[in-house]
N, C-alpha and C positions, 0 to 999 in steps of 0.2 A: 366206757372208754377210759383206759389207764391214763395217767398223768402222762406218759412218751407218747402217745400216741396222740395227744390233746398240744402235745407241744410241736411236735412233727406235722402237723396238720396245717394246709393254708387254707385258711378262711376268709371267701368270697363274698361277698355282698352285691345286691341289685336291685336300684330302686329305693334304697333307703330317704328316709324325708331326712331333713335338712332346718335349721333356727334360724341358718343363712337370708335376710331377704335377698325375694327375689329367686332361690336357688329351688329349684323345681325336684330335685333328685339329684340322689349322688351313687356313682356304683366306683367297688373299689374288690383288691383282691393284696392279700398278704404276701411278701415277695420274699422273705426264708422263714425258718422254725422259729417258734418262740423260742429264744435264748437271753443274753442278757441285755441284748437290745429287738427292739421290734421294729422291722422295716415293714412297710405300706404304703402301693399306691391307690390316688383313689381319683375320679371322674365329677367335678360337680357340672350340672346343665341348669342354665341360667335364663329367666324369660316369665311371658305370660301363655305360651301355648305349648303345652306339652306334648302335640304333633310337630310342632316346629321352633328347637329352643337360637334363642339368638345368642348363644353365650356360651364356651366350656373352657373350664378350667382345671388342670391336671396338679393335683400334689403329690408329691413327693416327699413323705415323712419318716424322719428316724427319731425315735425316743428309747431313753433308757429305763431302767428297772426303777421304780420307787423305791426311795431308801423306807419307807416304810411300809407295812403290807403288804398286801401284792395286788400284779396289773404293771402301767407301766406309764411314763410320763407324758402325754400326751400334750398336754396344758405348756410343759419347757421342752417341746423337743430339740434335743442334738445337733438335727439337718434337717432344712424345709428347703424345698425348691421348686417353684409354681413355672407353669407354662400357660399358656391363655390362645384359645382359638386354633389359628394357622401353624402356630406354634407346634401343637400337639401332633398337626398332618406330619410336619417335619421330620418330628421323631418317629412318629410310624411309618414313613417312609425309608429312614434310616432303618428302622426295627426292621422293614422288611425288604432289606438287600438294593433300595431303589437305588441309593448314590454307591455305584458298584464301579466306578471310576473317578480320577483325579479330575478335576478340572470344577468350572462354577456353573452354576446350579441357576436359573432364572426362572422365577414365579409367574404363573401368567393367568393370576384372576382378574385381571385387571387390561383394559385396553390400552393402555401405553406399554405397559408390558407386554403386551402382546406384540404389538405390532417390535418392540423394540427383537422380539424373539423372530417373526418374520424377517425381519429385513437380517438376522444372521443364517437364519437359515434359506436365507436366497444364494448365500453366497457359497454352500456347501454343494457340492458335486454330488451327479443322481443315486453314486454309491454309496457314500457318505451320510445323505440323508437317509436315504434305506436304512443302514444301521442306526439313524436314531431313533425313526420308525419303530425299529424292531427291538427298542428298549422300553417301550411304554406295556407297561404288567397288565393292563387292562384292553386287551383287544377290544373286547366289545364298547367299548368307551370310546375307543380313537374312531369304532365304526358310525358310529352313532355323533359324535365331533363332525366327521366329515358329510355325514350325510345331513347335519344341520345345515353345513357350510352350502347347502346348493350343487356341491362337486360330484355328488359321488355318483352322478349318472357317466359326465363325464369320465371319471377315473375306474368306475365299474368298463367301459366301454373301450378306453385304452389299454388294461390290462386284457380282459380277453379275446381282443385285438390283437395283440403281439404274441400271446398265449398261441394265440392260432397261426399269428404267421411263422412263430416260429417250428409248430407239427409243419405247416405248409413246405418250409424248407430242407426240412427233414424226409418229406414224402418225396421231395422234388432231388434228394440226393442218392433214393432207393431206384428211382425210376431211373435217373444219366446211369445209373450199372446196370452193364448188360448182364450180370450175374444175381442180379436179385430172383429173388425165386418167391412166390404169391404167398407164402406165409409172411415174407418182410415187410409186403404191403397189410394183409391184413392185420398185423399187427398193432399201426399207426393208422388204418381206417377202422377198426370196430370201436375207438374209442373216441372218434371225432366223427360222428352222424351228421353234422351241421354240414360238412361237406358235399353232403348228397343232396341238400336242400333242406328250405325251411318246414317242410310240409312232415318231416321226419321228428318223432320226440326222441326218440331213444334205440335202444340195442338191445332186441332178448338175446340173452348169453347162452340159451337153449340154441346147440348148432343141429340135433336131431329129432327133426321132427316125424321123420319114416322110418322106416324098419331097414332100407337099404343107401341112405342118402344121408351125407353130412352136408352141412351149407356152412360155405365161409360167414357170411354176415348176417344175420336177419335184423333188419331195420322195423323199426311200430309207426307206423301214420300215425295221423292226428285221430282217426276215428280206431284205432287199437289194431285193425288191421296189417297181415304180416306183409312187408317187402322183401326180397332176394334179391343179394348181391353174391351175384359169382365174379371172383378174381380169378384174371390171367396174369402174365408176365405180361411188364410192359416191353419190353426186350423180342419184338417181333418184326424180322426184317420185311413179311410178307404179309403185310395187313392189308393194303391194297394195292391192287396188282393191276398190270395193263389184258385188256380181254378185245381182242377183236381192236373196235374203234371207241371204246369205255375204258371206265376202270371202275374195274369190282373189288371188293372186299376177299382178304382169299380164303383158303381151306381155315387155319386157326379158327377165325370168327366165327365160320358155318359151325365147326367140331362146338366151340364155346356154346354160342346160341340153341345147337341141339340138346348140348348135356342139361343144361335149363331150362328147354321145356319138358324134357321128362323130370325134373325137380316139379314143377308147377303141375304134372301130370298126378303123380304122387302126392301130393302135397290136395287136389281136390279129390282123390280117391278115399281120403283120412281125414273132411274137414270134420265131421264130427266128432271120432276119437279125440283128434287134437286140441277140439273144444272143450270136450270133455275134461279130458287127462291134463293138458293141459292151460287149459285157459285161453288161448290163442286164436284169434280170428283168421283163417286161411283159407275162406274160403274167394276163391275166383284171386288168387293174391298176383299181385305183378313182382316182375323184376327187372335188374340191371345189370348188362355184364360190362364189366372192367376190363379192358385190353386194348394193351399196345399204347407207343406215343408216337409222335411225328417224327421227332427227331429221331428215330430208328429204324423210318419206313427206309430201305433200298432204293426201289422206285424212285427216280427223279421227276416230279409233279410238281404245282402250286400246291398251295394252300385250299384254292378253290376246289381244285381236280381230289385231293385226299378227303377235303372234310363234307365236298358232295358226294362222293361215293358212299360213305357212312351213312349220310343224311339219308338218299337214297334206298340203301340198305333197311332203314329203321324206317323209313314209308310202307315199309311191306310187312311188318310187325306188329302185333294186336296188344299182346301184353309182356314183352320184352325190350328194352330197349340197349344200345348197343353204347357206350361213350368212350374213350379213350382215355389216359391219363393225362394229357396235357390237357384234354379238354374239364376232366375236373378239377384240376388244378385251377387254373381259368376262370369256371364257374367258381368257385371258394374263392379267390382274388376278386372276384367283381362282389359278391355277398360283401367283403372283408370292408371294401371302400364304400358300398352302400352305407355299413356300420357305421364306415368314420364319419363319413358325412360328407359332401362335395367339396365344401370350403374350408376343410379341413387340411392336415398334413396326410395325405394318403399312404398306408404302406405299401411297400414293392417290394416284393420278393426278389434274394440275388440273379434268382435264373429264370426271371416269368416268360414264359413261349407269349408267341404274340395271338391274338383273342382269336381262337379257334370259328368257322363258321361262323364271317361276316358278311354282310348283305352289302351285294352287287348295285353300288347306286350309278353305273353308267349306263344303264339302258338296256334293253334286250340285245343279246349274242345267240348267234347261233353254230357259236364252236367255242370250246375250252381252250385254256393258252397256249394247247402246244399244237392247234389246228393243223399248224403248217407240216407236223411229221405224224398226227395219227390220221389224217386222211378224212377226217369230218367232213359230210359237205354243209357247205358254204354256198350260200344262192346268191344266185346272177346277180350283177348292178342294177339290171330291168325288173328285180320283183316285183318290186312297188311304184314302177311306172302305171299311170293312168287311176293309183288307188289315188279317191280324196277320202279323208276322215269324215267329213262333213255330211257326205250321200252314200245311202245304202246301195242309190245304182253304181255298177263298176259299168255295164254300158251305156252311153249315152243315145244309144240310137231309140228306134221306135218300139212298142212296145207289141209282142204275137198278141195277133188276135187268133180266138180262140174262139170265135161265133158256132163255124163250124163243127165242131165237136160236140161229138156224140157220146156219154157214156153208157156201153152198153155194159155195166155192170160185174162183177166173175167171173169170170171164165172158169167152169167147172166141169 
């Protein structure tokens, strides 16, 4: 090594021992070239347990050239300037861009400092404090702070709570247009599974599983199991229609409901390939078609009349099931507040339709609400003259005798 190169050099230390009592190690590193002065900073660590020192204090030393010799003054330096402990975080903090704003700075290792840092930070607005949030260099530090604090189930549970209601409102502003078209939903349902239920983990991003067949959605069960979701537009004035003295579901749904079980037809013609090739349990697999909302039916009906005819519909069904959009919406709003929890602040979506297929608690009917113009019948005032609940006899008279009677067996 030539003398420029001896001089140009910073030379680091780590670990060196120390005369200091007490002083456990000291590491330091040279801060320019040797010239005619020598600058150096150096780390001592202070204590009795060298996994855990109670003590550090940082020098900062300049000396000059010896007038005799060579080396350099050490013993009279020029500039000495010690920090000690918390001191030293300070500066590293400083060194590393932490105080990147004007204003004062509050320590909080200590519980009145703490608290005195609470009660300003109560007084900061949800945006505001976000941005202080979003100044702390150590993520993982804040995560790990809060999940001491007891909070962070809570605030895990809040965030993807509103995470979701706000896809929920999004999906709920696809559907009020009658121009959306079933890519805009899938868009916003392949990536929020938790919609369709709990029973669902995930989304294979595989849309081809056959040789002639794309699927909008494939969902995975809990047991790895494929799900199918087929999307419609919810923008269908004709979903259920008046027939006779019913109402049925109309042409759209049957078109939907057919194109998916030749999906599921396909789909167990190929369970092994698919096993194979791709990894995928498909065999015996169910689905769900997507179509239509309320608020778009034509048809003037209740609520009762629209979401019995569906219900109806899907009684006749083995492994397809038929729901609507308001009705998933619905279902994700009721999971949502299960989430928050009863006694909590529940969220509510701007535009929630009211709870799709609810249960009739006045008693048996033997006509829909609009009786009086589809011509239901309706029985007599006298049906249930003479029934008691009590006795299985409806007459009270006397009872056939049957002594008489002969059975002659067959007749063959």
């Amino acid at each position: 090594m030539t003398i420029e190169e001896f001089r140009a050099g910073l030379h680091a230390w780590r670990n060196r021992t120390s005369s200091v009592p007490n002083c456990l190690w000291r590491d330091g590193v040279e801060l320019k070239e040797k010239g005619r002065k020598f600058k150096a900073v150096s780390v001592s660590y202070f204590g009795s347990d060298p996994e855990n020192p109670s003590g550090r204090t940082l020098e900062l030393k300049e000396a000059k050239k010896q007038l005799q010799g060579i080396g350099y003054d050490f013993d009279n330096p020029d500039n000495k300037f010690t920090l000690h402990d918390e001191e030293i975080d300070v500066l590293r903090a400083f060194l590393n861009d932490r105080f990147d704003e004007n204003g004062y700075y509050v320590r909080v290792d200590d519980s009145s400092a703490a608290a005195a840092l609470k009660s300003q930070l109560e007084k900061l607005s949800p945006d505001r404090l976000a941005e202080v949030l979003s100044t702390i260099a150590n993520k993982h530090e804040l995560v790990d702070a809060i999940r001491k604090t007891g909070s962070a189930d809570f605030l895990t549970t809040r965030l993807v709570g509103h995470r979701n209601l706000d896809t929920l409102e999004q999906l709920q502003v696809v559907m009020n247009n009658p121009n959306s078209i079933e890519e805009d939903f899938r868009k916003i349902l392949r990536d929020n599974p938790w919609m369709f239920g709990g029973q669902f983990v995930g989304v294979d991003r595989t849309r081809q599983f056959t040789t002639l067949d794309q699927l909008d959605i494939v969902l995975i069960t809990g047991d790895g199991s494929l799900h199918i979701v087929e999307l419609k537009k919810a923008y269908i004035p004709k979903l259920v229609v008046h027939h006779r003295n019913h109402h049925i579901v109309g042409a759209d749904v049957h078109e939907a409901v057919a194109q998916t079980e030749n999906y599921l037809r396909s789909l167990d013609g190929e369970v092994h390939t698919i096993k194979s090739k791709l990894g995928a349990e498909a065999n015996r697999a169910f689905a769900t078609v997507v179509i239509g909302d309320r608020q778009h039916n034509k048809l003037e009906l209740s609520d009762e009349g629209f979401y019995g005819a569906v219900r109806t519909y899907n009684s006749h069904l083995s492994r397809i099931q038929v729901i609507t959009y308001d009705q998933l919406v619905n279902n994700a709003m009721n999971a949502l507040q299960i989430m928050f929890g009863a006694d909590e602040d529940q969220p509510t979506a701007a535009n929630q339709l009211t709870t799709a297929d609810t249960v009739d608690t006045e008693g048996p009917r033997f006509a829909g609400p609009n009786e009086a113009n589809e011509g239901d019948y309706e029985p007599p005032d006298d049906y249930w003259d003479g029934y008691d609940p009590d006795h299985d006899d409806y007459d009270e008279g006397p009872e056939p005798d049957f002594s008489d009677h002969v059975d002659e067996g067959p007749d063959y």
